[in-house]
Every structure is written in C-alpha cells, then in structure tokens.
C-alpha angles and dihedrals in degrees: 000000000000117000114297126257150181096267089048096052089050092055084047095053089050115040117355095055088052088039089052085045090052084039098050085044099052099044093243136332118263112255104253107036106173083221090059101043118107084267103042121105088247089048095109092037087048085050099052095046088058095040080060105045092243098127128026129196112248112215098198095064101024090240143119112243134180131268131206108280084209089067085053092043095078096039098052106029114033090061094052083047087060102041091063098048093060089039081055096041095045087053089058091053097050093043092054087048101045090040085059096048086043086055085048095048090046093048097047117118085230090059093096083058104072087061136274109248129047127190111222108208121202132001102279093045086052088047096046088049094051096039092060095036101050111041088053087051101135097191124004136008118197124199135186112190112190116199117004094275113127131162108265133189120020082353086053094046090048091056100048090051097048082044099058097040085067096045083050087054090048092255113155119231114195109179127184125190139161125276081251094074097069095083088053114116095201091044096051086043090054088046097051091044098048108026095072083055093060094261101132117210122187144174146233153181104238140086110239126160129252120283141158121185116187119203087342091265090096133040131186122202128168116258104249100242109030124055114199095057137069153180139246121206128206098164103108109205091061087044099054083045087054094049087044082058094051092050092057104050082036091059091047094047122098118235120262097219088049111107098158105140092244093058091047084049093049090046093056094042086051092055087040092052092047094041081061102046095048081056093049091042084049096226120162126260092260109050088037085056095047084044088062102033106246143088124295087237095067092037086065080053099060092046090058092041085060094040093069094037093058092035094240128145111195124041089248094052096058086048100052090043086053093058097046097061102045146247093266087069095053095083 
C-alpha cells in the first residue's frame, strides 16, 4: 500500500470500517462477493482492507476474515508519526534560515532602494506582511488600537505567545487603546498576561487610527478609504514623525493596570467631557459612538446619563444647554 493519505482515511471512515464490522459479525465474507468484485459498489473498501492487511482469505473455507487492526496499528500510524515530526522539524529549520537572510535584506544599505512605501491589498496580504515583520521586531514594537476589539480565543492565544516571545528577547511593547477598552474581556485578559512580563498598555479619550511601528524603521498605517488595505512605510523621516505622534498621545494616556481612584475618576471625567463635545460639535450617534470607542447603544446611554444630569429633555436641548455654559465647565 502506498503512504497513507487524507483521501484514504476518508474512504476508510465511510465505507471500509462498516464493510470490516459487516465482515467481524458475520464470521468472513464468501470469496467472490459480487459487492467486493472490481465492479461491486465495496470494490475500492475491500480493497483497502486487504492493501492493509486487515482481512485475509481463508483457504479452508474459500472467505475473506478479519484481521487484528493492532497489528495494523504500527504499520499504518507510527510512519506517518515520524514523518511529522521531521516536516516539523525541517520547518523549523527553514524558518530559522530564511528569518536570518530576511534580517540581511532588511538591513542592507540598498534596502531604501526598492521604495519606501508599499500598499497592502486585502486582509491575508496585511496579515502575511505583519506575521513575518513583528515577531522579528529587535527593540521596540509600537501599537495604536482604535475601538476595544481585539482578537479572542485561538486569535487571542496566538497573540500572547508571539507577544511574549518577543518580552522574553528584550523587545519593548508599548500598546494604546481607548478607555473603552477597558471593558473589554480580551483586552483585560492580554494586559494581565503580558504586563507582568514588562509589556505597558494605556488608555485614552480620543479617537486615533490604527497604527504599529516596529523598531522604528517601519511603520503600518490603514489606507484612508479602504479599509481593508494598508500601507507600510520605510521612509524614515515619516516614520520617526509617526512615532513622535504616538509618544504624545502615549504620554497623555492613563495606564491600563492603574486603578487608583483618581485615575478611575480622570477616565470618567475624559468620556463625560467627549460625550459632550460630540453633542456640542452635533455629530450623529454613530460617528459620536466610533469617536469614543463603544457601541451606539451605550453611547445612547451616556447621552441620557447626561440628560438628566443636565435636566434636558430632547437631545437638542441638552446641546444646546452644554454650549451655553462653556467649555470651561466641561471638566
């Protein structure tokens, strides 16, 4: 029998293991069955049985018996074993070499050569790009998340072992999010796992867009009207601009861990403050909500959380209520 494969193991599932049942019940199978001839509906199933040694012609009786599937066992299941582990081993290999010509090629003084900005079309080719950049990150990696969605589940676990691959190297993570995030599940999971490991996480008001910047020798940014492309940036005089505009909003942030009652406090006061200005500004539900990194639904919340606060009854009212009274009294 030749080495077993995906399409073998699927006859195998759904006709030869019901075909060796019929075959242990009945005591053997008569030489000869029209089902098992090379034009009977069992021909391929039989076939497979005998390729494998699972049944065996008595002659003595003129039928097909079965066999001990543990004396297949061995045969069939332990090569493939092996045969994993030295694929899995050999891609080691190759990743570890071609990792070490891909540091080379990026070094290289030629490098600024092949151009300095390249459009990522379409999710996997943005993905691709990312999963070979960032886990080879040597110093720093810089991240800008937008809104609380993170990846969770397997997407989440992948994350948080690339992640602290990278903590265990020395590499820096600095990661900024919205308040928002901090009712994020996933997000709270990714800061307790990794911020005992020296990765920092904070927070912020604002709305930004999404960006990663790895050693500060490439940045990613999303294309302004599509998105689901990007683009990745070599030039390093808009990269080291784009890392000068991370710092700011980073130093600015609140930290993620903090739960000191002042900072709880200033982080409320910060959503209360936006809510109002997205009222004052007269932008819709929608955008207001995106501005501030949660549902529209608890957007609607804030707003009618400040509606009886401020004793208004229609949206308009409470803006206009708001503006009347200044933004020095938004704080």
């Amino acid at each position: 029998m030749g080495t077993p494969d995906a399409e073998g193991r699927a006859l195998f599932e759904a006709a030869s293991t019901a075909l060796y049942e019929e075959i242990i019940t009945s005591g053997g199978l008569v030489a000869g069955e029209p089902r098992i001839e090379p034009d009977g509906e069992l021909h391929a199933a039989f076939e497979q049985l005998r390729e494998l040694g699972l049944v065996r012609l008595d002659p003595e009786n003129d039928r097909w018996v079965a066999e001990d599937p543990g004396l297949v066992h061995g045969r069939v299941v332990a090569p493939l074993s092996q045969q994993g582990a030295r694929l899995l081993e050999e891609s080691s290999r190759w990743a570890e070499a071609i990792n070490a010509v891909t540091q080379v090629w990026r070094k290289a003084p030629e490098a600024s050569e092949r151009g300095p900005f390249r459009y990522l079309h379409g999710k996997e080719t943005i993905n691709a790009f990312l999963g070979d950049l960032v886990p080879n990150a040597e110093e720093e990696v810089l991240t800008a998340q937008p809104q609380t969605g993170r990846d969770t589940g397997k997407g989440l676990a992948n994350v948080l072992e690339n992640e602290k691959a990278l903590l265990g190297r020395g590499v820096r993570i600095l990661t900024l999010y919205q308040h928002s995030a901090r009712r994020s599940t996933a997000t709270r999971e990714y800061v307790a796992a990794l911020s005992p490991l020296g990765a920092e996480v904070r927070t912020q008001d604002e709305f930004f867009n999404r960006i990663i910047v790895v050693d500060r020798r490439t940045a990613i940014i999303p294309a302004p009207d599509d998105l689901g492309s990007a683009l990745a940036i070599h030039e390093p005089t808009i990269v080291a601009y784009l890392v000068d505009v991370f710092m700011r909003s980073w130093e600015r942030a609140r930290p993620f861990t903090s739960q000191e009652a002042s900072v709880i406090k200033h982080i409320a006061g910060e959503q209360r403050a936006m809510t109002m200005r997205m009222l004052i500004e007269g932008h819709s539900d929608p955008v207001s909500a995106k501005r501030l990194g949660v549902s529209p639904r608890t957007y609607a919340g804030y707003v009618a959380d400040l509606k009886d606060e401020f004793d208004a009854e229609t949206r308009f009212q409470l803006g206009y209520t708001i503006g009347k009274l200044g933004a020095s009294e938004q704080e």
